[in-house]
C-alpha positions as CSV (number, residue, x, y, z in Angstrom):
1,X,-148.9,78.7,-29.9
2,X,-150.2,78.1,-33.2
3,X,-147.6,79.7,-35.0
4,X,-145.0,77.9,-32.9
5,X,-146.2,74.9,-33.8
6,X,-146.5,75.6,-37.6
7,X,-143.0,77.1,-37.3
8,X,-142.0,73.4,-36.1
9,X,-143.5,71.8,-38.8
10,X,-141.6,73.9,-41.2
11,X,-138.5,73.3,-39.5
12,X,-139.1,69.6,-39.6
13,X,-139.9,69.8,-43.1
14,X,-137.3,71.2,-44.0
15,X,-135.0,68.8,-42.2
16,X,-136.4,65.7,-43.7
17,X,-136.5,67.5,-46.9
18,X,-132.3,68.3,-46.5
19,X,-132.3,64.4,-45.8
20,X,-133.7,63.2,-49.0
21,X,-131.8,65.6,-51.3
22,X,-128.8,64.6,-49.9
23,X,-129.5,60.4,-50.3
24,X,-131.5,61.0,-53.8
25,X,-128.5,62.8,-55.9
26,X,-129.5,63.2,-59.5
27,X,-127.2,61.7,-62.1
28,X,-125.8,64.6,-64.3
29,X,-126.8,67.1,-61.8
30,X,-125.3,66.3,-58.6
31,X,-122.5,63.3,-59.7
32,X,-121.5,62.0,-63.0
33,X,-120.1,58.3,-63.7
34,X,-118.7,55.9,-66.1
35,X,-118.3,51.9,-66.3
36,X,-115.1,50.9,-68.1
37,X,-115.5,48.0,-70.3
38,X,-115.2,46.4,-73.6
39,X,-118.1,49.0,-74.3
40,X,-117.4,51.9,-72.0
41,X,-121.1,53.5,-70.4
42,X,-121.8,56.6,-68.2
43,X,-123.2,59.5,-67.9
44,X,-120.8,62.9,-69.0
45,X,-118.1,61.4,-68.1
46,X,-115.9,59.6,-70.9
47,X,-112.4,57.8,-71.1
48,X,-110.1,59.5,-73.7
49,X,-107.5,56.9,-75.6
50,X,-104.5,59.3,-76.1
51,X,-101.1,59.2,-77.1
52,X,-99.8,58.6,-73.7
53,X,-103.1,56.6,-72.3
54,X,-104.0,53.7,-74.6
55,X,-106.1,51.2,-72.7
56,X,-107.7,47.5,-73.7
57,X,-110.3,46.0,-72.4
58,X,-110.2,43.1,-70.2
59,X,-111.7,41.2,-67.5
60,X,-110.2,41.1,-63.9
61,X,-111.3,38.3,-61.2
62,X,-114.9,38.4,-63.2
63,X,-115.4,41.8,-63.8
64,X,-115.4,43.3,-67.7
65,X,-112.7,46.2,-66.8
66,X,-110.5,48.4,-69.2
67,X,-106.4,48.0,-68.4
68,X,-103.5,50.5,-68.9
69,X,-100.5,48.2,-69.9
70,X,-97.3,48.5,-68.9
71,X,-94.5,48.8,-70.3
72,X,-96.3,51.2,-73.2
73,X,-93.9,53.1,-75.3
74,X,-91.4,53.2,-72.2
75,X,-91.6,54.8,-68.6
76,X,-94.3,57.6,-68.3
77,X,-97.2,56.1,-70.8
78,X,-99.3,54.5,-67.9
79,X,-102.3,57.1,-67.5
80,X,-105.9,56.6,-68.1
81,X,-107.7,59.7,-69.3
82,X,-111.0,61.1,-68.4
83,X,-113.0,63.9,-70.1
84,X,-116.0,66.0,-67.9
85,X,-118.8,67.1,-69.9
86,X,-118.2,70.9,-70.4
87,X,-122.3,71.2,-69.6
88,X,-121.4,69.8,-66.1
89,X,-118.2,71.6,-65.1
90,X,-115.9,73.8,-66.6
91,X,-112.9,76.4,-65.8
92,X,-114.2,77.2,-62.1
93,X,-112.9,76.4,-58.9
94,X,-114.5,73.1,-57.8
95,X,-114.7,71.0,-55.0
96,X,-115.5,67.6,-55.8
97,X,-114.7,63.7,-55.3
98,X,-113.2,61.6,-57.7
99,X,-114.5,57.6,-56.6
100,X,-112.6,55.0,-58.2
101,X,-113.0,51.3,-58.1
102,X,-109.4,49.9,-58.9
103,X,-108.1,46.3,-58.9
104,X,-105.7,46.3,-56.1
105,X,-102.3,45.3,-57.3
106,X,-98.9,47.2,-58.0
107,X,-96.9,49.9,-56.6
108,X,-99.0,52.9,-57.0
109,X,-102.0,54.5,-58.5
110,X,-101.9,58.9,-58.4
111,X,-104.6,61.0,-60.0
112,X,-103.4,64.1,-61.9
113,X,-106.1,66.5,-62.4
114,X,-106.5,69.8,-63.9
115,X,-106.3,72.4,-61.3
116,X,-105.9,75.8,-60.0
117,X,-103.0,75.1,-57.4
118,X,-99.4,73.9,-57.8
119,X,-98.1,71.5,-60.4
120,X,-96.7,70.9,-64.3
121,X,-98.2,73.1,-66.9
122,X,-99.5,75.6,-64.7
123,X,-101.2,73.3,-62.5
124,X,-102.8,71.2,-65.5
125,X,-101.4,67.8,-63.5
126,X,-101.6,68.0,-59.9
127,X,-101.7,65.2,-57.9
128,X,-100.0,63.4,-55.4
129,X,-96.7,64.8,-55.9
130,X,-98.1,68.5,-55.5
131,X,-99.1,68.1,-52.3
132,X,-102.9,67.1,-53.3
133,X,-103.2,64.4,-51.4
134,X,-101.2,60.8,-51.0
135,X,-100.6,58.9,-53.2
136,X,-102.5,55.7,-53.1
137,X,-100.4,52.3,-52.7
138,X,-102.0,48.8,-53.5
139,X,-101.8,46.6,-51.0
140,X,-102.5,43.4,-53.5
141,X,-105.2,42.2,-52.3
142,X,-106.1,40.8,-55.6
143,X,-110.0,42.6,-54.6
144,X,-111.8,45.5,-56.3
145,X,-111.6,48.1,-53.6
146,X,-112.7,51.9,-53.6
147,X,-110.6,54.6,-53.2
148,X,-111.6,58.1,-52.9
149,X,-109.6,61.4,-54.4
150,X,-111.2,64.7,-52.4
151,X,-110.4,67.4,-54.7
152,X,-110.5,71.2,-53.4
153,X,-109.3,73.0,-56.4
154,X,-110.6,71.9,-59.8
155,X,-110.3,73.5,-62.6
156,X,-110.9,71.2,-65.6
157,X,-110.6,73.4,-68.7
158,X,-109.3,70.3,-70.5
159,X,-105.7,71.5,-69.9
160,X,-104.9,68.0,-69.1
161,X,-103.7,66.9,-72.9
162,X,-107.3,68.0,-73.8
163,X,-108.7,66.0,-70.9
164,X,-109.5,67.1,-67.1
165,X,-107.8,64.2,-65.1
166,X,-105.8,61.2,-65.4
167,X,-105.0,58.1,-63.2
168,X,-101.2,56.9,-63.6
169,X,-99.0,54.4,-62.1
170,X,-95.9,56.6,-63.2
171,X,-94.6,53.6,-65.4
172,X,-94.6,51.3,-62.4
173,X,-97.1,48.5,-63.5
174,X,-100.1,47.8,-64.8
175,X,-103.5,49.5,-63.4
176,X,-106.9,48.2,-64.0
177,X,-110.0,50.6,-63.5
178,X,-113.7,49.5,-63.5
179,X,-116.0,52.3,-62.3
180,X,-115.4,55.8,-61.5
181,X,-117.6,58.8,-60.5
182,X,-117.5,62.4,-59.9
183,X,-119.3,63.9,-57.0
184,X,-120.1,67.0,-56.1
185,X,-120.9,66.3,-52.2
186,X,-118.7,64.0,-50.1
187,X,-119.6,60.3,-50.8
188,X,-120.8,57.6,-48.6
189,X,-118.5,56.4,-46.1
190,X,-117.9,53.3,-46.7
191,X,-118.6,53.6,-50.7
192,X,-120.1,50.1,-51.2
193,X,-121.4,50.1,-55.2
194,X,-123.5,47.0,-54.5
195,X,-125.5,48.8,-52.2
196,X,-126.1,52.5,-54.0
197,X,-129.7,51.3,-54.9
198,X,-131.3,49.9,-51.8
199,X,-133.9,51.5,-50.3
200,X,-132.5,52.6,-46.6
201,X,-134.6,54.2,-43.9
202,X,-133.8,57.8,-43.6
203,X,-135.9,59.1,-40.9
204,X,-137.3,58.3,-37.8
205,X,-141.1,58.3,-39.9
206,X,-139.5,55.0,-41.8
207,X,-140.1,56.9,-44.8
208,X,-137.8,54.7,-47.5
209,X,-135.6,56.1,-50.1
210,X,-133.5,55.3,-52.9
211,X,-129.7,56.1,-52.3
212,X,-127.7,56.6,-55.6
213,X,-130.4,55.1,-57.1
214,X,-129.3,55.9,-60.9
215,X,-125.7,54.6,-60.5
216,X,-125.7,51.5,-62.3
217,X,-124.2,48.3,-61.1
């Protein structure tokens, strides 16, 4: 009986313990982030200005953003580049989410990542066009929604012009980005950034802990 009962304890342990792990991910070890702005911040995650992604900053309906202008040296120069911290991921085969927080207005948003599947340059752009996944169509709203990008093949050797992934609007507008994080476990459902750190009852012992609570606001 004894050992039953030590063997339940355990088991419960080990429960509430698989619980808090997953609400207490720690930045740089389990997700990665940047805030776009006039002064870009994150954690091993950094916007590249390149010849075919060159961004200003800018403020949309209050919030200090970075933009992707269009028309920019013609049709096909609307991306916004994003470098991964070799120390976090690099050349594998990853399974991860890409959250962005995106200004809803245009035609169309697609993220082009650099993978081990199908797509240009040996797979160094797939996205929406490949078969990823859809490809994600503003509703203008004129609000700062979330939208999340489940990727199953990842490669990210910086094959991607020297970067691992881009968001484009394939020369059909402008895009404005604010936030965007790399996770690797599937991401609240609904993602609500105003909320990530809350405390929130996990458990029925009404133990309290902080979800996401390094992402900054």
């Amino acid at each position: 009986m004894r050992y039953i009962t030590l063997l339940t304890v355990l088991m419960l342990s080990f429960t509430i313990f698989s619980v808090y792990a997953k609400e207490n991910p720690v930045a740089g070890k389990d997700y990665i982030w940047i805030d776009l702005g006039k002064k870009n911040e994150g954690v091993l995650l950094t916007q590249s200005e390149q010849a075919d992604g060159v961004t200003e900053p800018d403020t949309k309906a209050g919030v200090d953003c970075r933009k992707q202008p269009y028309p920019y040296n013609g049709p096909g120069h609307n991306h916004i580049y994003f470098k991964i911290d070799d120390s976090f991921m690099f050349s594998g085969n990853f399974k991860v989410w890409i959250v962005m927080e995106y200004f809803d207005v245009g035609e169309q948003i697609d993220c082009q990542y650099d993978s081990n599947g199908a797509g240009p340059v040996n797979g160094a752009f797939r996205g929406a066009g490949d078969g990823a996944f859809p490809v994600l169509r503003p509703t203008n709203t004129e609000k700062w929604l979330i939208h999340v990008w489940p990727i199953k093949d990842g490669k990210f050797e910086n094959r991607a012009n020297g970067s691992d992934f881009r968001f484009s609007t394939h020369a059909s507008g402008d895009m404005w980005i604010n936030r965007v994080w790399i996770t690797l476990f599937e991401p609240p459902n609904p993602f609500n950034p105003d909320n990530l750190g809350r405390p929130k009852s996990v458990h029925p012992g009404s133990k309290l802990a902080i979800a996401w609570g390094m992402v900054r606001r």
